[in-house]
C-alpha positions in Angstrom: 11.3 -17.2 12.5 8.7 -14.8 12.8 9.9 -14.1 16.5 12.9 -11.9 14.7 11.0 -9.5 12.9 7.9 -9.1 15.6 11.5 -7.7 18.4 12.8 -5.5 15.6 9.2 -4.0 15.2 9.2 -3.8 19.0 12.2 -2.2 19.0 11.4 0.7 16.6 8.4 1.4 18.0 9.5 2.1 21.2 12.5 4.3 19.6 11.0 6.6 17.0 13.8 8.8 16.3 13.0 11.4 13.6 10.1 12.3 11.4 7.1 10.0 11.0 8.0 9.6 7.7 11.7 8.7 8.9 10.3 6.3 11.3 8.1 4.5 9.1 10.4 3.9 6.4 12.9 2.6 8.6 10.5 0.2 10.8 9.2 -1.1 7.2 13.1 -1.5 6.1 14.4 -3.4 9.0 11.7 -5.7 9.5 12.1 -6.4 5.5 16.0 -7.2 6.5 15.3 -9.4 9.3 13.0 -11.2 7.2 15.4 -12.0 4.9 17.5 -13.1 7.6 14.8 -15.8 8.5 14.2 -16.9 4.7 17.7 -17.6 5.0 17.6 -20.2 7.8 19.3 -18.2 9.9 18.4 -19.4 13.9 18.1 -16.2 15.8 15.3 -15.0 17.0 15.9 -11.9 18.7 17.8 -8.5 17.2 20.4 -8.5 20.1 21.7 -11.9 18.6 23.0 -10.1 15.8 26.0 -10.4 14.2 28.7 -9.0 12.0 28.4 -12.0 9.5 24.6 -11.4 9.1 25.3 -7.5 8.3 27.6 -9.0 5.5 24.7 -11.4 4.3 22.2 -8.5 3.8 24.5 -6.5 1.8 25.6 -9.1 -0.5 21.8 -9.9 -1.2 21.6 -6.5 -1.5 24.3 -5.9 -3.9 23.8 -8.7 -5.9 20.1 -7.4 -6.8 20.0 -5.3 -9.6 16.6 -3.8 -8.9 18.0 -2.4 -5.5 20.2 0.5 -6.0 23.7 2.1 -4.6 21.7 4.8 -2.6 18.8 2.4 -1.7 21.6 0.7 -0.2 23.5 2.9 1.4 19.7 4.4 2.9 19.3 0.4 4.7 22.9 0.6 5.6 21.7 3.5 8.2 18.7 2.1 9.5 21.1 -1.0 10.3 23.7 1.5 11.9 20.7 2.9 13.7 19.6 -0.7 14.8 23.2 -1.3 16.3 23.1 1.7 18.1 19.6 1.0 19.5 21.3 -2.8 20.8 24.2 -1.5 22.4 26.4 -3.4 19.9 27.4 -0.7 16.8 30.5 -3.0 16.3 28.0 -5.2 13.7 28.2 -2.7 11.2 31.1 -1.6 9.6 31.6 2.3 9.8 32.3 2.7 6.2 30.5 1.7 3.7 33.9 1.2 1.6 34.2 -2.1 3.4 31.6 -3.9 2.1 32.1 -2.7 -1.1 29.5 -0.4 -1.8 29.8 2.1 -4.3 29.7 5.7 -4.4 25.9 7.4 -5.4 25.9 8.3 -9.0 24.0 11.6 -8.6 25.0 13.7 -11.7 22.5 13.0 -14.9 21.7 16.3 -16.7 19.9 14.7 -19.4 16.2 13.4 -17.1 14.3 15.9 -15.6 11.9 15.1 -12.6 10.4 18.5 -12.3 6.9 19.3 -12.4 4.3 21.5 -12.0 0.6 21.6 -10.1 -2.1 21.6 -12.8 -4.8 23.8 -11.7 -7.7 21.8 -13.3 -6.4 19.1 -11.1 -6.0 20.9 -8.4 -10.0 21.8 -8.9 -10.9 18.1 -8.7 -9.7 17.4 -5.4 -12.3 17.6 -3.1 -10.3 17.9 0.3 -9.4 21.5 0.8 -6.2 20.3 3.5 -4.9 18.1 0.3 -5.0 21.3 -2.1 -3.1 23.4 0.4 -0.2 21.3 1.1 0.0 20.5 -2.8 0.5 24.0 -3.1 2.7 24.4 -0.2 4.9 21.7 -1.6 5.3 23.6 -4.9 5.7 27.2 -3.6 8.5 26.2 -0.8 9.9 22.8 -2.1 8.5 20.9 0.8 8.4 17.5 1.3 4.9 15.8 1.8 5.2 15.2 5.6 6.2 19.3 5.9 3.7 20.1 3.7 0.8 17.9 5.9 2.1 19.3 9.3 2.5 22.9 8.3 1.7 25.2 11.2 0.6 28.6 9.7 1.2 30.9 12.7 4.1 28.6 14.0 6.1 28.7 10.6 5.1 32.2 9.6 8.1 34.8 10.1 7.2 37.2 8.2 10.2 36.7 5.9 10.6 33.4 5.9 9.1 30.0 7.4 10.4 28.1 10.0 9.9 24.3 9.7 10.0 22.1 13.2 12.5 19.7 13.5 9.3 17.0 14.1 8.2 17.7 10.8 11.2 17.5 9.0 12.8 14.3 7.5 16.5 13.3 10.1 14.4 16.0 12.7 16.3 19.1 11.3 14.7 21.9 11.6 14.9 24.7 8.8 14.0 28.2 7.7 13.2 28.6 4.0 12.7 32.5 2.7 9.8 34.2 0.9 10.4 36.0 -1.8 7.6 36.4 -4.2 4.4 37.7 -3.7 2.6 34.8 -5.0 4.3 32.9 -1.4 3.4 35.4 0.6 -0.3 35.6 -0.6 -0.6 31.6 -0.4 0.3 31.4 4.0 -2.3 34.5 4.1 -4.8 31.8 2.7 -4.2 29.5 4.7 -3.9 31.3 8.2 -7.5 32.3 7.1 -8.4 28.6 6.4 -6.8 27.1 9.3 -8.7 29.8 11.6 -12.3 28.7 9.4 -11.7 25.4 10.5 -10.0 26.2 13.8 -7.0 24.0 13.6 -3.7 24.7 14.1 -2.2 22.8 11.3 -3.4 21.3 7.8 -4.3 18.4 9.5 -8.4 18.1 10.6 -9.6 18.5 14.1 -11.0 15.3 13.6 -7.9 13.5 12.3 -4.4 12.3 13.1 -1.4 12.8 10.6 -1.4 9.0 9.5 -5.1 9.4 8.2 -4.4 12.7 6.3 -1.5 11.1 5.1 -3.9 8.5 3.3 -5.9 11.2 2.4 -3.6 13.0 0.9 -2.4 9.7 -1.0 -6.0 8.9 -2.1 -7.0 12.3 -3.5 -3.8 13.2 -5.1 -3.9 9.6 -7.2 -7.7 10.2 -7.8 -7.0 13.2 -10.2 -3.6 12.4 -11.1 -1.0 14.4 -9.2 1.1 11.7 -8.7 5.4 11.6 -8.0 4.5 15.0 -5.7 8.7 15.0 -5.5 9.1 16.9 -8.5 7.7 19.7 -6.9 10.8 20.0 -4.8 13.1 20.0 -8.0 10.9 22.2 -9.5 11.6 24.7 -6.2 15.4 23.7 -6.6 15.8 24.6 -10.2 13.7 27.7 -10.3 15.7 29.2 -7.1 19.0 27.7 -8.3 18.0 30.3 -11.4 16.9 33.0 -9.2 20.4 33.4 -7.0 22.4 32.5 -9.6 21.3 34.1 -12.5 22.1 30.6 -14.4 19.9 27.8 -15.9 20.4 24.9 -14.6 21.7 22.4 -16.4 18.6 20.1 -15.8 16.9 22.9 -17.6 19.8 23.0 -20.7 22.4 25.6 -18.9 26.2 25.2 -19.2 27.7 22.7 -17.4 30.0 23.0 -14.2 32.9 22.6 -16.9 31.9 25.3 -19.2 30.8 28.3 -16.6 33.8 31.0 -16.1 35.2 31.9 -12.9 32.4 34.4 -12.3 29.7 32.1 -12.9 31.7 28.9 -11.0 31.1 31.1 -7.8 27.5 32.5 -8.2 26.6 28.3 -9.0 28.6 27.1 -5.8 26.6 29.6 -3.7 23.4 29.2 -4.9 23.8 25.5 -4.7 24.3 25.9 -1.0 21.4 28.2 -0.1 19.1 25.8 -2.5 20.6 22.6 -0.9 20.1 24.2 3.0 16.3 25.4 1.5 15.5 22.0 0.6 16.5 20.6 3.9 20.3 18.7 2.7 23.4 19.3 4.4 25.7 18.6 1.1 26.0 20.9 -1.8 26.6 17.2 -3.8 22.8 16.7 -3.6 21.7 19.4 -5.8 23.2 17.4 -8.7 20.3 15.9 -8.2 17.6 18.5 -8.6 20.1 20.8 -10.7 22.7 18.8 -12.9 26.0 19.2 -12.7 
C-alpha cells in the first residue's frame, strides 16, 4: 500500500511546477489522498492505475467531513487535476467541480476581521535580522511569506514599484506592486544596504537554502509571538482598498456593496481590482475576502 504514495511523491518531485510553497503543499496533499486511497483497501499501487471512481471516493470522504471545507476542497480538487495531467489521463477528473457536487466558496463575511499589524516590541525580540525584514516586507507590500523570504532587493526595485518573479510567487505569476508612501520607499533602501552588509542577493543567508530560512522564519516568528503572518496581507488589502477608493472597507465598518451610490459602486469595483492584481489574484471575487462585501 505504501507503494502508491512513495510513486505520487516520485512523481511530484520530478514535476515541481510553481512556487516552493505551491509545490510542497501539493506533494503533502496528494500523498495525503493516495493514502486514503490505501486505508481504503483499494489494490493499486501505482498513480497511473487511477481511476475515475477513486476521484469520486476522495471527494465524498472529503465532503462528508465537516472539518474539511468547500475551498479546501476545491484547492485538492486541483492538485488532483494537476496529477491527471502529469499521467497523461485528465479524463479521471471531472472538469467541473459542479459534477461532484461541490459547492460554491462562501467568501463574503463582513463581520471577522483577519487583519493585523507588526508589533514593534516584537519585532525587537527576534534575533534574526533576515526574519525582521521579510516581516516587514510582508506588512508594507502585502506579501506572502515565500515573496517575502525570496525578495531580491535590486531585482525587485523599480524605483516606482517592485517587481516579484514568477519563482517566487504562489501559481508562478509574476507581479508588480507600487510604492507609494515614503515609509515603503525608506524600508527597500534598508534592505539594499543590509543585503550588500551581508553580501547576498536575497533575504536568504549565504550560508542557507530557502527551506532552512523558511524554518527560521517559522521558529523565530512563533518565539515572540507573531503568529497567522496572513493578516498582514489583509491588513495591505484593506488599507489600499481605502487609499484608491476613498471608502472603508466594510471589514473595517464601511457601507456595504448594497448601500454605496453609483459614484461610490465604481471607485469600489476599481480599487478592488488594482488591490486584488496587488495581492497576486486574478478575480476581483477574492477581495471579499480581505475587504467584505
Amino acid at each position: 500500500m505504501r507503494d502508491l504514495v512513495y510513486s505520487v511523491s516520485v512523481l511530484c518531485k520530478h514535476n515541481k511546477d510553481g512556487s516552493f510553497g505551491t509545490a510542497a503543499e501539493r506533494q503533502k496533499s496528494l500523498k495525503a489522498a493516495m493514502q486514503s486511497l490505501s486505508d481504503a483497501g483499494y489494490g493499486i499501487r501505482d498513480v497511473k492505475q487511477l481511476k475515475g471512481k477513486h476521484i469520486r471516493y476522495l471527494v465524498e470522504k472529503w465532503k462528508s467531513d465537516p472539518n474539511i471545507s468547500t475551498g479546501t476542497i476545491k484547492n485538492r480538487m486541483s492538485h488532483l487535476r494537476w496529477l491527471a495531467e502529469r499521467i497523461g489521463n485528465p479524463r479521471i477528473v471531472e472538469r467541473s467541480n459542479s459534477n461532484y457536487h461541490i459547492e460554491n466558496r462562501k467568501y463574503v463575511d463582513n463581520h471577522s476581521n483577519k487583519a493585523k499589524s507588526l508589533l514593534e516590541s516584537n519585532l525587537e525580540r527576534l534575533t534574526d535580522d533576515f526574519v525582521r525584514y521579510s516581516l516587514r516586507l510582508q506588512q508594507a507590500f502585502g506579501l506572502r511569506r515565500e515573496e517575502a523570504i525570496k525578495f531580491q532587493p535590486k531585482f525587485a526595485d523599480r524605483e516606482t514599484e517592485i517587481l516579484l518573479k514568477g519563482s517566487w510567487c504562489k501559481g508562478g505569476r509574476e507581479r508588480t506592486i507600487p510604492i507609494t508612501t515614503p515609509e515603503q520607499r525608506h524600508l527597500l533602501d534598508e534592505i539594499h544596504v543590509f543585503c550588500r552588509e551581508n553580501n547576498t542577493q536575497s533575504l536568504i543567508p549565504r550560508h542557507k537554502t530557502y527551506e532552512q530560512q523558511m524554518r527560521t522564519y517559522e521558529y523565530q516568528t512563533a518565539k515572540v509571538g507573531e503568529v497567522k503572518n496572513h493578516g498582514l496581507r489583509h491588513r495591505y488589502a484593506q488599507k489600499r482598498y481605502e487609499e484608491l477608493s476613498g471608502l472603508l472597507s466594510p471589514k473595517k465598518g464601511g457601507k456595504t456593496s448594497r448601500r454605496l451610490s453609483e459614484s461610490e459602486k465604481q471607485a469600489n469595483q476599481e480599487a478592488r481590482l488594482q488591490v486584488s492584481s496587488e495581492l497576486g489574484h486574478n478575480r476581483e471575487e477574492i477581495t471579499a475576502v480581505y475587504l467584505g462585501r
